[in-house]
N, C-alpha and C positions, 0 to 999 in steps of 0.2 A: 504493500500500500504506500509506505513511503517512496520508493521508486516511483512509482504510478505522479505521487504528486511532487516530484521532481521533474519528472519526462515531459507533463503538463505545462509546469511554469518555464520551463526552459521553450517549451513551443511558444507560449505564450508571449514572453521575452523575445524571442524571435520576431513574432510579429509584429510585434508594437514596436520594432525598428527599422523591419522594409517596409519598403511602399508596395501599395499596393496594386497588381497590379490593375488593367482592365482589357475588354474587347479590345479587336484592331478595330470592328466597324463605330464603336464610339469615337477613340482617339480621332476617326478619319471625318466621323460625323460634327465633333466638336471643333475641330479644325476648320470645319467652311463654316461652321455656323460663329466664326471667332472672324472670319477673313468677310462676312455678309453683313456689313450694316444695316441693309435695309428689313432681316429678318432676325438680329441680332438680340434677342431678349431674356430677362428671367425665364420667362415661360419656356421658350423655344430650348432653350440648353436645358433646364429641368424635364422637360419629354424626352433629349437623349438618354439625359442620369437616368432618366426612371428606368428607360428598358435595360443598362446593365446593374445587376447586385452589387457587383466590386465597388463600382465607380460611384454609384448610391451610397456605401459604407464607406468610402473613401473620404465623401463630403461627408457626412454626417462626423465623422470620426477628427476629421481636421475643425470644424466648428467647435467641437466639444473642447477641443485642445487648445483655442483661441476663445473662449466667450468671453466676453464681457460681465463683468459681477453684476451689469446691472439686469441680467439675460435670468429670470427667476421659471421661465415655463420650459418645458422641454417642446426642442427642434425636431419634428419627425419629415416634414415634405421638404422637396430638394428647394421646390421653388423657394420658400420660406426663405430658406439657407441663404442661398444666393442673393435674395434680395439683403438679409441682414450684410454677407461677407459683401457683397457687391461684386459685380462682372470682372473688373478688372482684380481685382483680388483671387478671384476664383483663378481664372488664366495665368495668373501669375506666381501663384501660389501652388495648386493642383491641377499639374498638368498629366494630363491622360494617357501618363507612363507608368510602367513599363508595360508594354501589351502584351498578354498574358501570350497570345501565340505565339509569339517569340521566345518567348521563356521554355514553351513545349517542340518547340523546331526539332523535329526528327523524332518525336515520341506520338508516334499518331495514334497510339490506344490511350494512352493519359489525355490528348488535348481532344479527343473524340470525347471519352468520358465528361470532361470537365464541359464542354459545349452541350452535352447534352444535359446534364444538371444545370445550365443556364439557359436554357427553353425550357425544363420543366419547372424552372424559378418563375422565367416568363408568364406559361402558363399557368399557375399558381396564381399568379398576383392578378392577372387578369381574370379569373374566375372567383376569389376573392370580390373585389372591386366591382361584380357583376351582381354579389348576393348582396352585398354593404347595401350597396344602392335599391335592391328590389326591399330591404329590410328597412328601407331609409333612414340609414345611418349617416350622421352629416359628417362623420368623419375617416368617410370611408376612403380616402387616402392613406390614412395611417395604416388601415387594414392590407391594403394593397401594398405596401411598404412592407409590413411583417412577414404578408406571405411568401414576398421576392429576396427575402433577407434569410427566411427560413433555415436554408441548407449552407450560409454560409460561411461553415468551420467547414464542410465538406468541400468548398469550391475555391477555399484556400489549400487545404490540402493538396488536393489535385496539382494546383499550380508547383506547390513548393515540397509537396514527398510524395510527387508521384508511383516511385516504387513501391514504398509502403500501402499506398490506394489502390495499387494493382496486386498486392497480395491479397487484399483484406477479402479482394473482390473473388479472385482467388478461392480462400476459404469458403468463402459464402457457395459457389459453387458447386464445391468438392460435396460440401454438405448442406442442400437446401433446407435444413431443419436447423442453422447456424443463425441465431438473432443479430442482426446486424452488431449492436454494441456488445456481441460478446467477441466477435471478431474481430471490434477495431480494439477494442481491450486488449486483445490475444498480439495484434501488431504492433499495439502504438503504446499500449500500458494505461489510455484513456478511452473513452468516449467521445466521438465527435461533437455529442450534446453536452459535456462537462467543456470540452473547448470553447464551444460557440457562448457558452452561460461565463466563463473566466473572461473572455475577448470585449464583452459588454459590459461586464464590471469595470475591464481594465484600462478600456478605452472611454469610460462614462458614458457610452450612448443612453438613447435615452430609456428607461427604464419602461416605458411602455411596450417597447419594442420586445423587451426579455420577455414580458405579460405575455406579450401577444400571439410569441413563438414559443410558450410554451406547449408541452403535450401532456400535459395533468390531466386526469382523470376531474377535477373540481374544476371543468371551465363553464366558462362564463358563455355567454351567448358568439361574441368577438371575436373572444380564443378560440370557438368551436368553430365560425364562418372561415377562421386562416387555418386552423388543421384540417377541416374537411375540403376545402381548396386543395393543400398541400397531400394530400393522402390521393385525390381524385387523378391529382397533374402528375405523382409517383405511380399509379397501377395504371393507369391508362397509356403511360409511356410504354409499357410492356405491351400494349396491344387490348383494344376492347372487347377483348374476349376472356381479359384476366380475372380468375375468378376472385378476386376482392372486390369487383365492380358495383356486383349486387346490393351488397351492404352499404358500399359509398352511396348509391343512389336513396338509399331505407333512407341513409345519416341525413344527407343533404334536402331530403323532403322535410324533414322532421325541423329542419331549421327553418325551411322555407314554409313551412305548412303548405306542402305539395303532396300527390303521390308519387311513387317511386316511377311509376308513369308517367307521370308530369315531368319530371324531371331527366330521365329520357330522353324526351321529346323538344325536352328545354336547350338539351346539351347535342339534339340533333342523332342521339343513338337508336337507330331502330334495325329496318332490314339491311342500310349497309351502313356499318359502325366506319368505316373512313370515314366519312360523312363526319365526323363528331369532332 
């Protein structure tokens, strides 16, 4: 156990010293949208943040590290952010390196992995951000945020031990009855979920966000809209035929006061599940 919470804080340390990285297609997207005055705004560059994780916790983690004592609410949306740090502080400050491809150049089962936990962060946060709203939740941003934020001790990993992530993944294999966290325990000496809860203390984000992504059995209505998001956007990545779907759809009506029918029909799954 002592090991275990050695192996932690030393990853931990780790990270709280490199930067972080992000997509090439942000860097590339932030980059004209820096060189474009005429569509040059908070808003505009907060739509790129939004679609990457990294570069979302990027901002969010460099505000935390710069606020102002007189800063008393916690910062969850990018827009927010930027308007407080301002445009040119952003760009100057956080710039849209290192990109994470680069970092994976010639490891095409790690940067294949990690891109696909960044689509189904995508979709998480977009299906999140779908229920918020039909719940009418006015702050259904933040939801969309926790659910895109979700996995990522997992999508640092990737980046920075990807052999270790390709073992775990590995295990899991060898033995489909292998719980995920006992696997990454068996490589890492942690949980990915002990990471991702250490990285939010460490770095002060903001504490809604650890709420938000937790996966407590005592959740709130919030916590259930982002885990049942994140649970929908993980088994359906396998294909809509996985059989956890079923239940996803029971969970996700029960939130929406749907039937599992409804819901279905909602997400587009019927006679051809591509379609969904």
């Amino acid at each position: 156990m002592e090991q275990q919470r050695k192996d932690l804080q030393a990853w931990v340390a780790f990270l709280g010293h490199v930067d972080i990285p992000v997509l090439k297609q942000t860097a590339r997207d932030l980059a004209a949208l820096h060189q474009d005055e005429d569509n040059l705004s908070a808003r505009n560059v907060a739509q790129v943040i939004g679609r990457d994780p990294m570069m979302t916790v990027k901002l969010l983690r460099y505000l935390q590290q710069h606020k102002h004592k007189s800063q008393t609410s916690e910062v969850v949306q990018a827009e927010q952010a930027l308007l407080m740090l301002g445009l040119n502080t952003f760009f100057g400050k956080i710039p849209p390196q290192p990109v994470a491809e680069e970092g994976l150049r010639g490891q095409i089962e790690a940067l294949t992995s990690l891109l696909r936990v960044v689509r189904r962060s995508q979709r998480a946060s977009q299906y999140a951000v779908e229920w918020a709203a039909r719940r009418n939740d006015l702050h259904y941003e933040e939801v969309r945020i926790a659910a895109l934020l979700h996995d990522l001790a997992e999508l640092l990993m990737w980046c920075y031990a990807p052999a270790d992530m390709l073992q775990i993944r590995a295990l899991q294999q060898q033995d489909k009855t292998l719980r995920s966290h006992a696997a990454q325990e068996a490589v890492l000496g942690f949980s990915l979920l002990e990471l991702q809860r250490a990285l939010v203390h460490e770095w002060e984000l903001p504490k809604l966000l650890l709420t938000l992504m937790e996966d407590g059995a005592e959740q709130k209505v919030r916590e259930r809209n982002v885990v049942l998001a994140v649970n929908l956007a993980r088994h359906s990545a396998n294909g809509w035929d996985d059989a956890a779907l079923p239940d996803d759809y029971r969970d996700i009506g029960e939130l929406l006061h749907m039937s599992a029918e409804q819901v279905m029909a909602m997400l587009g799954v019927g006679e051809d599940p591509s379609r969904a």
